[in-house]
N, C-alpha and C positions, 0 to 999 in steps of 0.2 A: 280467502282460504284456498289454500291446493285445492286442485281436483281429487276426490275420496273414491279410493276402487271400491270394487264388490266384492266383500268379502264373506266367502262363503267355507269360511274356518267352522269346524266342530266346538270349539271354546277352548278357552275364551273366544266369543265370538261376536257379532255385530250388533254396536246398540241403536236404536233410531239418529238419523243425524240431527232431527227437530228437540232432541236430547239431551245431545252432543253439547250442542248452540246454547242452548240454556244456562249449562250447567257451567259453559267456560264465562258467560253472561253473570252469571253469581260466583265464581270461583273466590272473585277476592272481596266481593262484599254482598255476603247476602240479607236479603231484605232490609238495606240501607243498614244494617249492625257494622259494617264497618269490619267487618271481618269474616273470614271463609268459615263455611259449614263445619269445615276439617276441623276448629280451632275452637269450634264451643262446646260447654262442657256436655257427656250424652246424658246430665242429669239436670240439664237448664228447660225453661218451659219453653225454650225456643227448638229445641230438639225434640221435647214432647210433644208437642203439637206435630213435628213430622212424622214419629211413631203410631201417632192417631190417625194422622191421615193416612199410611200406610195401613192401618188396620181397616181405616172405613172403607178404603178402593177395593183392599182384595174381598172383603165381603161382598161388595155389590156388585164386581165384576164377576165373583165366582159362586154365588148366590151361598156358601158355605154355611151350615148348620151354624145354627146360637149355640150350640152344645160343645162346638169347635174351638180349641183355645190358638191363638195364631206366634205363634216362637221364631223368634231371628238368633238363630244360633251358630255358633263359632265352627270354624273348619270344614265348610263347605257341605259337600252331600258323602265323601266318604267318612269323616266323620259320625254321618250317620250310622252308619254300617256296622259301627259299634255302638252309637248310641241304642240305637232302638233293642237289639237286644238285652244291653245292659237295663232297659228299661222295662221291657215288656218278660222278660224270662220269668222272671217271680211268679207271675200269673198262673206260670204251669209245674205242680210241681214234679213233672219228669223234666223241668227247664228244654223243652221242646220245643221246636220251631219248625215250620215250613218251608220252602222256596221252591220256586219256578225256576232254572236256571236258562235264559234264553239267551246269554251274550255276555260278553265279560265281564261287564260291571256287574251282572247280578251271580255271574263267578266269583266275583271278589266278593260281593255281600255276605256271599255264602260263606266263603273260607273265614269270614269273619269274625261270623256268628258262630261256626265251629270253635272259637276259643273259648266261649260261654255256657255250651250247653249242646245238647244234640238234636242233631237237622236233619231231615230226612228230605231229599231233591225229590218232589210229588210230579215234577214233569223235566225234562232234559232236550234242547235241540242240538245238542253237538253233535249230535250220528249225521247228519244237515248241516254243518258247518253253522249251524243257526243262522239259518237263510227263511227261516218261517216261524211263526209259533205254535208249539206244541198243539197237539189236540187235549185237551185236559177235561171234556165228557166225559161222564162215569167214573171221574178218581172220587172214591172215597176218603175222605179228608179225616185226619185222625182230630176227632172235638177236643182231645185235651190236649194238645197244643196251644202254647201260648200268642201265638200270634202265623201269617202267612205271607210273607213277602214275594214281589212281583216287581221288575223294572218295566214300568209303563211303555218305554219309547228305548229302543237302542241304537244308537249314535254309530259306530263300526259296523254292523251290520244292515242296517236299514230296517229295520221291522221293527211293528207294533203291535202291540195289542189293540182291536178294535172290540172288544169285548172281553169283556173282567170275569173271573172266575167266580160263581158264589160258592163261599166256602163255609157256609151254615154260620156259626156260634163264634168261629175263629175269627178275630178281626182281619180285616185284610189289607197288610200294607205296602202303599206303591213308592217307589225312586222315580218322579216323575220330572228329574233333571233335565231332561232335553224335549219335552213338551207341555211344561203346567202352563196353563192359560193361554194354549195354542188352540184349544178345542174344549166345548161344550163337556163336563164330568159334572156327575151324580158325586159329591163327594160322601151324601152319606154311605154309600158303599164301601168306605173305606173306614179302618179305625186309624189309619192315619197315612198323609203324603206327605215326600221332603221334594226338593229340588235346591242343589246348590244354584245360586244366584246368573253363573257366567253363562248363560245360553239364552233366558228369553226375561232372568230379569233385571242385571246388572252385572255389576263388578265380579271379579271372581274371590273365595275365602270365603263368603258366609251361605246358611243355607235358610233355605225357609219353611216351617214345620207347620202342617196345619193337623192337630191331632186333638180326638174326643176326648172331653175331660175326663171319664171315667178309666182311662189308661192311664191318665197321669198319678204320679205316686205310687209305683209301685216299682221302684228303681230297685237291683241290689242294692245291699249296706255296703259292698266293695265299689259303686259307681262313683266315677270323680265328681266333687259339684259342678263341674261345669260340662260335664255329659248328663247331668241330670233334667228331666225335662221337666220338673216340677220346678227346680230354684228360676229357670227361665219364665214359666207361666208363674208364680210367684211375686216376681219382680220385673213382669213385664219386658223380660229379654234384658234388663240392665242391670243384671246381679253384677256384673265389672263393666270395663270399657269396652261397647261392640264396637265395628266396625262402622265407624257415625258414615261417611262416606259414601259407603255404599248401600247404606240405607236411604240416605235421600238419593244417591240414585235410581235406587229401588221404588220410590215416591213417582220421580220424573218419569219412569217408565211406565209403570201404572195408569199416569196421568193421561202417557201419550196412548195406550191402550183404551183409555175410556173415550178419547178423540178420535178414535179408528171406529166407533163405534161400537166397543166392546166386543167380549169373548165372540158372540154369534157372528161377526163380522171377520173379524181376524179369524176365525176357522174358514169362513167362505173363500175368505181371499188366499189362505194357507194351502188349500185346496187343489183352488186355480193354478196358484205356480206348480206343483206338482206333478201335476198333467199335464202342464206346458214340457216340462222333461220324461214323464213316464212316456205318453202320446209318443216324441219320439224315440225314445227308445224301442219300444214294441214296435216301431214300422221302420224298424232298419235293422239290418242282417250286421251292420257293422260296430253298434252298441249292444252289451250285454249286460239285461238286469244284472242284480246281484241278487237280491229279496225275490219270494215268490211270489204273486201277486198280490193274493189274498193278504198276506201280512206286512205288505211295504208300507214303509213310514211316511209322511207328508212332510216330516221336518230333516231328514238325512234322505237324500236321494242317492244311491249307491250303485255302481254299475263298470265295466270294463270295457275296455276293446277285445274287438273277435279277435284282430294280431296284438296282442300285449304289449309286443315290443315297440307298438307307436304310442304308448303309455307316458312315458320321458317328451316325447315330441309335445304330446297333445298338452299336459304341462306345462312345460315351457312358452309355448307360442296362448296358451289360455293366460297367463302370467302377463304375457308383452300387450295382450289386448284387457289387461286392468279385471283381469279374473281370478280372484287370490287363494290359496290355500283350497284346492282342489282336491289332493294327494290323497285317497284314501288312506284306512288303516295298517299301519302293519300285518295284520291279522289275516288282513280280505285282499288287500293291496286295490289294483286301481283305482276310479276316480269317487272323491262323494262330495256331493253338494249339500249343503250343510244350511237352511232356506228357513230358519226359525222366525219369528214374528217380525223383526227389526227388517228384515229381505224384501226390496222391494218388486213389485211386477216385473218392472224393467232390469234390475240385476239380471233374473230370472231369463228374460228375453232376450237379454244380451248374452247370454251362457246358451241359450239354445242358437240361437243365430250363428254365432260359433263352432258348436256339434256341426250344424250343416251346413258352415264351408270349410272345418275339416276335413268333415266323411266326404265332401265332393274333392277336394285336392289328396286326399290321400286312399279313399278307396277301389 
């Protein structure tokens, strides 16, 4: 096999190589059938059996309520964006919703949800460029509302939430796209999380719903069936053809996560790297966070140069030393490191070693 860079893309993004190896190891014939995962049907009990085992991992790696029904559903996590209100609006009948708006995906959730019904933004970090999250103490939360969505972790900005808002009676639900099973979550907290698959659990296209039963069925009579979140928990996510593929990806990944020693473990080490890059940051005049401290993320490390226009350089020569997909966002610009569960210590090491014999040849 080539040598494999470090690939520190926002997503799609890096999946374990012991994953990788596996899955090219079965590609053309898995478990002696004589044929690829891709090619059997997703209603044979040999595809069954990987749906189950996908259901049994992320319970025990995420200790997730029995009361929780688990959905592999179509079109990633923006998808969602419409799903969940198409789903949850009914509940209220001023079809009212919540949001937090801390970054642009949960801008986009929001403009979403606007097609459906009316949303009131209960906190905003854009006066901040959303470089932190809101202070959200003392908001009075409207109870009839149908529901309160939150973007867990933001990928362009670098911030997270380290603490969930309780919003009394109102369920509250998170887009925990770029950190589910990166760190230790209460999920009963939540009436419901998605995260599309391409950051910490697989392939990119499908998402993963872990939502309380008591939500489900109460979809509009306008909701397509297959934004319905009931004909998924109905049929076990195989009302049509999912995405077989990236499900048993989604299997292998898991697998490799309970090998790592599960959630408790992969937080620690998620950690670790983090502060291998914040650590320098903060003791040099020549790197500039981007996030403010309190709310930086552990999964998107974000930050600039003091002279910007060594931006392009730093880039480039990060590139020729097997360091990929750095570029921050349009949005933010400069560099983000992008360090989700698959990211090993030594990527990491190798990206800060770097930092510092840049900042000595060019500061």
């Amino acid at each position: 096999m080539s040598s494999r860079i470090y690939n520190f893309g926002a997503g799609p993004a890096m999946l374990p190589t012991e994953v990788m190896i596996k899955a090219q190891q079965e590609f053309l014939d898995y478990k002696g059938m004589g044929a690829s995962v891709m090619e059997i049907s997703h209603r044979s009990k040999d595809f069954d059996a990987i749906v189950d085992r996908c259901d049994e991992l992320i319970r025990e790696l995420s200790g997730l309520p029995d009361n929780y029904k688990i959905l592999y559903v179509h079109g990633g996590a923006r998808m969602q964006f419409s799903a969940m209100p198409m789903n949850l609006l009914g509940r209220s009948a001023k079809r009212k919703s919540l949001y937090f708006e801390t970054g642009n995906f949960a801008k986009l959730a929001r403009k979403e949800a606007e097609r459906y019904g009316e949303v009131e933004i209960v906190a905003n970090g854009e006066a901040t460029n959303f470089d932190r999250i809101p202070d959200v103490s003392g908001i009075e939360f409207d109870q009839q509302a149908a529901y309160a969505h939150l973007t867990s972790n933001n990928t362009i900005y670098g911030t997270r939430w380290n603490e969930y808002p309780d919003t009394g009676e109102v369920p509250l639900i998170a887009d925990m796209t770029s950190d589910i099973f990166s760190r230790e979550v209460d999920y009963s907290q939540f009436g419901a999380v998605y995260a599309g698959f391409q950051k910490n659990l697989g392939p990119s296209g499908v998402a993963l719903v872990l939502m309380r039963e008591d939500l489900i069925g109460n979809a509009m009579p306008e909701t397509p069936t297959l934004l319905d979140y009931k004909v998924y928990a109905d049929n076990h996510s195989m009302a049509n053809t999912i995405n077989t593929f990236a499900i048993y990806m989604l299997m292998l990944v898991l697998e490799w996560k309970k090998e790592q020693g599960g959630i408790v473990a992969l937080q620690k080490r998620n950690e670790e790297k983090a502060q291998i890059l914040y650590r320098l940051i903060d003791g040099s005049d020549f790197y500039l966070g981007a996030a403010q401290p309190e709310s930086r993320s552990v999964m998107n490390v974000t930050f600039n140069l003091a002279n910007t226009e060594l931006a392009g350089k730093f880039l480039e020569e990060a590139l020729q030393n097997d360091l990929y997909a750095l570029k921050g966002h349009r949005a933010v610009g400069g560099i983000r490191a992008s360090i989700y569960n698959a990211m090993p210590v030594a990527g990491v090491e190798a990206l800060a070693s770097f930092m510092q014999e840049f900042e000595r040849s060019n500061g």
